[in-house]
Structures are given as C-alpha cells and as structure tokens.
C-alpha positions as CSV (number, residue, x, y, z in Angstrom):
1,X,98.6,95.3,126.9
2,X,96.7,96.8,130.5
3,X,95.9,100.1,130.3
4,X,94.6,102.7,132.8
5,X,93.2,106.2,132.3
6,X,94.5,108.6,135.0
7,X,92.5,111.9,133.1
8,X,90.1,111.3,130.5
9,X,90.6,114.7,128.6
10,X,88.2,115.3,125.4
11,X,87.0,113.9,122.5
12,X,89.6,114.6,120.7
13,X,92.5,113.1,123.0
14,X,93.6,116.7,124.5
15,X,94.9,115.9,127.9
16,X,94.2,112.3,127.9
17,X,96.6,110.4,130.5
18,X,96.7,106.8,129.9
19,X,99.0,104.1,131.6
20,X,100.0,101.6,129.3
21,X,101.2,98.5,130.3
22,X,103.5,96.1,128.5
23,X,103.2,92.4,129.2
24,X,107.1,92.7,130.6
25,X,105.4,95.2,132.9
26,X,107.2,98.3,131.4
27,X,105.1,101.2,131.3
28,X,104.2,103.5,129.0
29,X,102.4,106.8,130.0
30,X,100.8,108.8,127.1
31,X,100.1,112.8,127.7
32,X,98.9,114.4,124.7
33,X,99.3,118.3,124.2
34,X,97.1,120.7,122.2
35,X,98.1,121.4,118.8
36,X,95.1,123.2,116.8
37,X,94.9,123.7,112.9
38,X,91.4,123.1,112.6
39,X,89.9,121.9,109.3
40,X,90.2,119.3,106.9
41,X,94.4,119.3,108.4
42,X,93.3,118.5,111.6
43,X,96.2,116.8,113.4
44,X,94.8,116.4,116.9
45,X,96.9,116.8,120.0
46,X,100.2,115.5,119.9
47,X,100.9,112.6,121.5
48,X,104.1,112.6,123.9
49,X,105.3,109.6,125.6
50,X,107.2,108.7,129.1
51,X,108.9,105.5,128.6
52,X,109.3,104.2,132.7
53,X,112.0,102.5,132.0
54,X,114.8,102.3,134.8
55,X,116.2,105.5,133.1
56,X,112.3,106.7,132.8
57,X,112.8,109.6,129.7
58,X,110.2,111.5,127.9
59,X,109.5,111.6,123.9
60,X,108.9,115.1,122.4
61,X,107.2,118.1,124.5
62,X,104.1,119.6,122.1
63,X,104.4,122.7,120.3
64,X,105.6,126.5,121.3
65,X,103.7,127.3,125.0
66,X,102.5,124.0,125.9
67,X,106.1,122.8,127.8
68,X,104.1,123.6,131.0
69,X,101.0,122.1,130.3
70,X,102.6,118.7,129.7
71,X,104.9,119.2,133.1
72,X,101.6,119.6,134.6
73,X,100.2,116.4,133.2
74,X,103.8,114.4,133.9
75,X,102.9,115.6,138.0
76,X,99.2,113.9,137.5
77,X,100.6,111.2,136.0
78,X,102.5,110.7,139.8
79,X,106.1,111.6,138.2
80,X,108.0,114.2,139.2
81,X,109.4,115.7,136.0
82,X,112.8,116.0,136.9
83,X,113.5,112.3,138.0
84,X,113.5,112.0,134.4
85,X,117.0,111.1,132.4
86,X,116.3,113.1,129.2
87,X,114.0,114.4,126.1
88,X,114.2,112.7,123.1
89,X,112.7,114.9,120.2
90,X,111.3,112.4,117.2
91,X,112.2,115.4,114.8
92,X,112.1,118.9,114.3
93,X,108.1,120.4,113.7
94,X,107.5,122.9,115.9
95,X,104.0,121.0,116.9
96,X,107.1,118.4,118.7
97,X,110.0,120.6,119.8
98,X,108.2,123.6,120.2
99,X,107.4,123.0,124.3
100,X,111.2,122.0,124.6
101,X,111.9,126.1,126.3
102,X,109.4,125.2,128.9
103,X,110.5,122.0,129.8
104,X,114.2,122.6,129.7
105,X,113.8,125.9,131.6
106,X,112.0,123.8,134.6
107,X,113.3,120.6,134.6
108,X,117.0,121.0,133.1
109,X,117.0,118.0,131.6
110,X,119.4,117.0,128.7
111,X,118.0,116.8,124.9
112,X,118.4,113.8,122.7
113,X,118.1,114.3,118.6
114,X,119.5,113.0,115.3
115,X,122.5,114.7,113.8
116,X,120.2,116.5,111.3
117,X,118.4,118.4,114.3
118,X,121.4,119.6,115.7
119,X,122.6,121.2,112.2
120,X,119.2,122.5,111.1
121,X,118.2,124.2,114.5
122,X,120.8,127.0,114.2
123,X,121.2,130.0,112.3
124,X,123.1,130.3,109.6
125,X,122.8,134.4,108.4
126,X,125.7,134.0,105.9
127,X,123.7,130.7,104.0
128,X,120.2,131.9,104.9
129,X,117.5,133.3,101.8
130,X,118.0,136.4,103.4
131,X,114.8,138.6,104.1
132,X,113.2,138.0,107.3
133,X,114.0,134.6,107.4
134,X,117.8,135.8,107.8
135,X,118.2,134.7,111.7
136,X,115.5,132.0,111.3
137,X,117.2,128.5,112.2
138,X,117.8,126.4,108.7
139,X,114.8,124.3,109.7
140,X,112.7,126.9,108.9
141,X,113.9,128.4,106.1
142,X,111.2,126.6,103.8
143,X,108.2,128.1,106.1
144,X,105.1,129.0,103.8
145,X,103.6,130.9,107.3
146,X,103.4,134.9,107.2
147,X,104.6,136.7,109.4
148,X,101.4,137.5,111.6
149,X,101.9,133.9,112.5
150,X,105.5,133.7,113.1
151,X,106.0,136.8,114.9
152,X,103.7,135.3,117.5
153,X,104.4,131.7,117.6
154,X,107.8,131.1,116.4
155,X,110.8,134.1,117.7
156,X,111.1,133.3,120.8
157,X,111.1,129.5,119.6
158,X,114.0,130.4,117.0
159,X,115.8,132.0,120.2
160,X,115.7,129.0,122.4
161,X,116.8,126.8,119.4
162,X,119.9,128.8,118.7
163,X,120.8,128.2,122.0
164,X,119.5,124.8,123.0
165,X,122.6,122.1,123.7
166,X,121.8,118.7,121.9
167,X,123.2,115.3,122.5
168,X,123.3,113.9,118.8
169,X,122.3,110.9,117.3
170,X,123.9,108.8,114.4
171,X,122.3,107.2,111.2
172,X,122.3,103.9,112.9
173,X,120.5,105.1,115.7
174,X,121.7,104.4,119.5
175,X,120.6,102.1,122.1
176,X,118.9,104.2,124.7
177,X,119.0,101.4,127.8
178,X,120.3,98.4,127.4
179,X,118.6,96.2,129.7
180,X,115.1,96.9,128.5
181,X,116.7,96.7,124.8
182,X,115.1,100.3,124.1
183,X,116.7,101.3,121.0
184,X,116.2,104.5,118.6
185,X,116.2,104.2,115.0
186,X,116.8,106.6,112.1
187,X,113.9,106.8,109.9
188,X,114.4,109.5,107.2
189,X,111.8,110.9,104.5
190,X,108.6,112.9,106.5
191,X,111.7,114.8,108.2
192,X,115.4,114.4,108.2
193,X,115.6,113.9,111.6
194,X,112.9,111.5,111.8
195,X,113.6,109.4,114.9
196,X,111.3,105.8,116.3
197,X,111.9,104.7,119.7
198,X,112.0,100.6,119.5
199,X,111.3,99.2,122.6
200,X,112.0,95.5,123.1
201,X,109.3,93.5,120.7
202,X,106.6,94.9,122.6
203,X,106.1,98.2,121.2
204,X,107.4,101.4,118.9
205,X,107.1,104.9,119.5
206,X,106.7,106.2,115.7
207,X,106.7,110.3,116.2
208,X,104.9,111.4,112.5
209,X,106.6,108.5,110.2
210,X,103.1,106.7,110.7
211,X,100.0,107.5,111.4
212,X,96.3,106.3,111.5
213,X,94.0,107.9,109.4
214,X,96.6,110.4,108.1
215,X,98.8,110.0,105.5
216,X,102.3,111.6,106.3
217,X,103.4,114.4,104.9
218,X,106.7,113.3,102.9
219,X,109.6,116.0,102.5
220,X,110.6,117.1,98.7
221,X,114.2,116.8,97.7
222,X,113.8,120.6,96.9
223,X,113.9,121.2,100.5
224,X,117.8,119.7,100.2
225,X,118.6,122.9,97.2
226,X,117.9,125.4,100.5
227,X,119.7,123.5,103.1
228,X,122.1,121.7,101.6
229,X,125.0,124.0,102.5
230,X,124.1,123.3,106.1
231,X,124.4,119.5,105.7
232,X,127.0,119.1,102.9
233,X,130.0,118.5,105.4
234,X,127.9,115.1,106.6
235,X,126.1,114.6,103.5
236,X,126.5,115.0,100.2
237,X,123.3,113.2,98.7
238,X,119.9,115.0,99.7
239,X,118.3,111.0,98.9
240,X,119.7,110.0,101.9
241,X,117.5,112.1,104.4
242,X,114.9,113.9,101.9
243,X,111.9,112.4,99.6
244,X,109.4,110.4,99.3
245,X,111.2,107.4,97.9
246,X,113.3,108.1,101.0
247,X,110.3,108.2,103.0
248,X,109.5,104.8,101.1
249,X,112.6,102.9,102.3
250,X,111.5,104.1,106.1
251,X,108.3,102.5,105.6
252,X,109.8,98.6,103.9
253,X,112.3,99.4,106.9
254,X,109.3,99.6,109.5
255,X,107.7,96.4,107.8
256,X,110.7,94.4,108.4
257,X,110.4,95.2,112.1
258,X,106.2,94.3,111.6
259,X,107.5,90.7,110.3
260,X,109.6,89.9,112.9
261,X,107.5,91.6,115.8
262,X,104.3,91.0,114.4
263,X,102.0,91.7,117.8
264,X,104.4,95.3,118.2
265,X,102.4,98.0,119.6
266,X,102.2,101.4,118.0
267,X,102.3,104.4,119.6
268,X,102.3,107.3,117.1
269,X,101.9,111.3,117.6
270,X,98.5,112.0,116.3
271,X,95.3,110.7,116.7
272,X,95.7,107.6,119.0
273,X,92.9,108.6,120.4
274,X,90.5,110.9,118.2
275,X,86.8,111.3,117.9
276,X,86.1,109.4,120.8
277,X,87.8,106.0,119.9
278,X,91.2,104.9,119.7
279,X,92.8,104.0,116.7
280,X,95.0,100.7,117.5
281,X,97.5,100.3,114.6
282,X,98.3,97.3,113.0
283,X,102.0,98.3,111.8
284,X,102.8,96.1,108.6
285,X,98.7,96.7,107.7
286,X,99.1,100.4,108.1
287,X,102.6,100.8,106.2
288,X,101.0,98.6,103.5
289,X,97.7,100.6,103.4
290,X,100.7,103.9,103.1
291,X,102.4,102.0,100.4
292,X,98.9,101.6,98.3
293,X,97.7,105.2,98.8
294,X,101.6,106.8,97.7
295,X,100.8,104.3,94.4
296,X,97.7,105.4,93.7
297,X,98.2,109.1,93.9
298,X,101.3,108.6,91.5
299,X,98.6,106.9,89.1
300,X,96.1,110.2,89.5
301,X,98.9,112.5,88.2
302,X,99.8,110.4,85.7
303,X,96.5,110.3,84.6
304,X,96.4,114.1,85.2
305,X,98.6,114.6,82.6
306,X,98.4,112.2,80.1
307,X,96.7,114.9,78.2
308,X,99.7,117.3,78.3
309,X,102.0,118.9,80.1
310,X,100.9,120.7,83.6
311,X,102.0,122.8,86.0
312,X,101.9,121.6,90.1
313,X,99.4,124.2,90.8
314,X,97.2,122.2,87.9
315,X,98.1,118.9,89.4
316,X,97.4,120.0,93.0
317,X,93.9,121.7,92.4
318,X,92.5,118.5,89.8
319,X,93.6,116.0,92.5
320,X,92.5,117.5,95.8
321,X,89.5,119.0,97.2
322,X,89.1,122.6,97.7
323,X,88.5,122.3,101.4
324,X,92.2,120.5,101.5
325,X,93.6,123.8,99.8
326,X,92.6,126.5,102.1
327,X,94.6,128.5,104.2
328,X,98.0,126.3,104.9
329,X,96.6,123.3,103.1
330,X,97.6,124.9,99.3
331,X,101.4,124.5,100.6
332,X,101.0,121.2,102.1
333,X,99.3,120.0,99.1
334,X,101.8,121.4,96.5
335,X,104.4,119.9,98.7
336,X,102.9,116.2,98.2
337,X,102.7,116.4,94.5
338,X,106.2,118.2,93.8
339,X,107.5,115.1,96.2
340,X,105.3,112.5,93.9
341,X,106.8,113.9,90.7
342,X,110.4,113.7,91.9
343,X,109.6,110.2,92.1
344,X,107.7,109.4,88.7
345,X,110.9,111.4,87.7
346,X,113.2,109.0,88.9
347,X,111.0,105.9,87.7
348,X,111.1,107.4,84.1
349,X,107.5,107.9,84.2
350,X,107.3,112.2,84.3
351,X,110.0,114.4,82.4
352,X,110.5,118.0,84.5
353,X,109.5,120.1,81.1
354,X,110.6,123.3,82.7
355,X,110.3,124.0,86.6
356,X,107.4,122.6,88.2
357,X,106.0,121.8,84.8
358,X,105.5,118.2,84.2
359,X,105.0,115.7,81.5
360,X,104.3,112.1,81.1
361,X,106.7,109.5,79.2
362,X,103.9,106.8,78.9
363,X,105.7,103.9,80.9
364,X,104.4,103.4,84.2
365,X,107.2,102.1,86.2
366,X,106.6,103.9,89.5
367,X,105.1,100.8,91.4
368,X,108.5,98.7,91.1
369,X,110.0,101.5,92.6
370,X,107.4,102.1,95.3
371,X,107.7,97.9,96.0
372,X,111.7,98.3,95.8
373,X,112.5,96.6,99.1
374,X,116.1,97.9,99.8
375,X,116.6,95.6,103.2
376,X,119.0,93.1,102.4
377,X,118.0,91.0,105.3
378,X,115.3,91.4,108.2
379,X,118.4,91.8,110.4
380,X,119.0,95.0,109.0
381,X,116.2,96.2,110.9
382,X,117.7,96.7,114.8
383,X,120.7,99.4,114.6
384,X,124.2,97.9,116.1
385,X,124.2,98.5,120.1
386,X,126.0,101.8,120.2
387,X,124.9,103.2,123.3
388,X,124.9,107.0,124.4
389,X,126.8,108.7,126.5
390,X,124.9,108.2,129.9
C-alpha cells in the first residue's frame, strides 16, 4: 500500500490528509477530525474515510461542529464534496455522526446507516425516562453527561437527528458497489448499529469495533431494558445487538475475514496515527490480543470477589486506576464491568445476588465462552450481495 500525505496535521493525527493507495489502485483518503476528551480516555481525532471508488462516498463526519472542518479538508484533498454519492455513518456516537448537520446542510448528500440507527435517532416522548431526557432521541437516553455539557454540545444535534432522512441497512449488510466488491457488514456489540466497510481483500474500514491501543468500549445488555420498546417490533432478543458476548461474536466474525484475507488493511477511527507514529494493525493479531485482554479482566473480577459478594462500584474502583475513574471515566468504567458480569453470568461463573451486586459460583467457565466460535464456516463472513438502492 502507496501512501501520500497531502497535510501533515499534529502529533496527534488532527487534520492529517493521507492518500492511501491500494495495490488495485483504489484509493483511500483519510481526514481525521478533532474530538477532545483529554486524559487517560483520550481517543484522538476521529478518523473519516473517502472511499474513491467509481461511486467515491464518505465514512462518518466527526463529532457536533466539525461537519465544516472536514468539508474543508475533502476540498484539500482535491474533491469537491458534493461529487460524492453518500455518507455512510459506522454507528451512532456523537464523536461520528455528530458533523452529519454540517455536511448534509452543504453538500445534500444522502445518509447510509443500519436499521438500529434509524430507530434509535428519534424521539420517542411517550417511551422516553422522562425528565430532561424526554425529547432526547433513544440513543441517548443512557447519557451519564450533565446538562452543562449537553445543553452546549448535543440540542441542536438531537434536532437535526429527529429530522435527518436515513437510507437503512439490514443485518446482512448491503453491497455498496458492486464492481469494486465494497461491501458493508453488520457488526453488533460496541454499538448496535455498528457498521465495517469491506472493501475487496485489500482493506476494511472498522469505525470503533477495533482499535489499536484501545480496547473498545462494549455495550451492556442493560442498555436493551431502556430501549427495548424502541426495537421490539424488529427484535425481540437484546443478545442480538447488545453485550459483550455480542461484541465477542463481532470480533471471531472479523477473524474469519483475517484468515481468509490475511494481508487486509485496517483502517479504524481512532489513533491510526497518534503520538507521532502510525499504528498499522494486524487484524486477526489485534482481535486476538482483544479476545486475551476481555479474558483476563473476567479473571480479575472473579478474583475480586472470590472473597464475597461486591457491588460494581467495588469491582470498578479495585480493578482500575483512579486516573481511569475521573470525570466521565467512572461511567465508562462501570459500564465495562456491569458488561463483564453479564457474561460470567451467562457462563455460570457470577450469580446477580441483588442489583449490581455480584458473587462468584467457583467454576470458571468464561473462557469457553469467550473462545465460542459461532461461524459455522469462513463463508459466513461476506454478507449475500443485496445491493442498495442507488
């Protein structure tokens, strides 16, 4: 793979334009927006793709009020954005959807998401918690953020979701062109909506489902209780799209595709390029690496409490540091263990003593689960040419 940097941005990878070229000669062109947490969560910018294909189409658009700044970096990439054929959105995070506005405002182009995206981006008043989070699309409706930060970042973003059109997606994904065998596949467990762009054998687009460095953040099958409502009508098992163990079966779904395409390049939406180095991913030695740290952090809580029953907020201040729990990073954390026990629940390995309270059985049986391959064949991998609408 050729590649050539039209803006060299910072250390970071904010604003880095990079032409990557495939050894079919199909280009790639990488234009990262800003996305700052700071500390120990640091994500770096996120990384948005055009795909030149003959239907050239962009993946995600950054977070709320960076639309423009990536329209600016499309033009110094020598694109005009509106020759483009659509958005495809990877899933729903505001730090991936959130420049959508912007982008659709200027360029009109159509927006491309799973099924899941087009259910959980509207309001639902009537199903909602109530509160302030009445009119807040279902997305959102599990937000730990107060409201100094959504008032700022996140109404007029609610607004434009409620009225945003969305071409939807199925479960077994869609063939995007057919020609260049670009193909998007349905990859549940950090999001519902989770969405990788499969193009050819030469390379995958991978949103947040894998990352270097960082581990992904897996949804909780709580997050099914609040929205379930929403997503009944289409699906009646929260497994299907929420978990970890759903996020598992993503992963032994990705390593099928590492097997077959074993020199695939990865192009995920954090950190390709952070700290002044790019972080080339090897995809079946990354999702194996994934696989090793989900085991071993099921093996801390167990040991956490072999000595008795505990409470999450127990569990999640013994296994991480303090500088991982400040500010949003207490949520994030709680979120991983409560979606840890779920699993050692289902393994036989935790009993749910009384909410959020756990306690161990003895057995350890949570690494046969975690090595559970549930492809049949490798040729469940590829999704059945269905194309879209074009």
């Amino acid at each position: 793979m050729e590649k050539r940097t039209i803006r060299k941005g910072d250390s970071s990878g904010n604003g880095r334009i990079v032409k990557f070229q495939m050894p079919s000669g199909l280009e790639i062109i990488s234009l990262p927006t800003e996305n700052p947490y700071g500390g120990e969560w640091d994500l770096g910018p996120t990384w948005n793709y055009v795909v030149m294909s003959e239907r050239p189409f962009l993946v995600d658009t950054g977070r709320w009020c960076q639309g423009r700044n990536l329209l600016a970096m499309v033009e110094d990439a020598d694109l005009n954005p509106s020759d483009l054929e659509f958005v495809l959105i990877t899933h729903s995070h505001e730090d991936h959807d959130g420049g959508l506005a912007e982008v659709i405002e200027a360029t009109n182009l159509k927006v491309r998401a799973h099924l899941t995206y087009d259910l959980l981006r509207k309001a639902y008043p009537d199903q909602s918690p109530g509160g302030h989070k009445k009119n807040f699309p279902a997305k959102c409706w599990h937000c730990f953020m107060p409201e100094s930060f959504y008032a700022k970042n996140c109404l007029g973003y609610h607004d434009f979701l409620r009225k945003a059109q969305i071409e939807t997606i199925p479960d077994e994904g869609s063939v995007l062109e057919q020609n260049a065998n670009i193909r998007v596949l349905h990859l549940p467990g950090h999001s519902p909506d989770c969405l990788a762009v499969l193009i050819g054998e030469e390379a995958i687009i991978v949103g947040d489902i894998l990352l270097p460095d960082i581990t992904p953040w897996p949804t909780s099958l709580e997050m099914f209780k609040l929205v379930g409502p929403v997503l009944r009508p289409y699906y009646d098992d929260g497994a299907k799209l929420f978990g970890l163990k759903r996020y598992i079966q993503s992963l032994w779904k990705l390593l099928g595709i590492s097997e077959r395409m074993p020199g695939i390049r990865v192009f995920p939406a954090h950190r390709l390029y952070y700290e002044s180095k790019w972080n080339c991913i090897n995809l079946g030695q990354r999702i194996n690496e994934l696989l090793d740290h989900h085991i071993q952090r099921c093996a801390a809580i167990l040991e956490i409490v072999s000595s008795g029953a505990r409470a999450v907020d127990e569990i999640v201040r013994e296994h991480f540091e303090e500088s991982k729990l400040k500010g949003a990073g207490i949520h994030l954390a709680r979120n991983e263990i409560i979606s840890h026990c779920e699993l050692l629940i289902e393994s036989g390995d935790l009993i749910e003593v009384k909410e959020h309270v756990y306690s161990g059985t003895g057995s350890t049986n949570f690494e046969n689960l975690i090595h559970a391959n549930p492809m049949s064949s490798a040729a469940a991998v590829v999704p059945p040419s269905t194309s879209l609408p074009k």
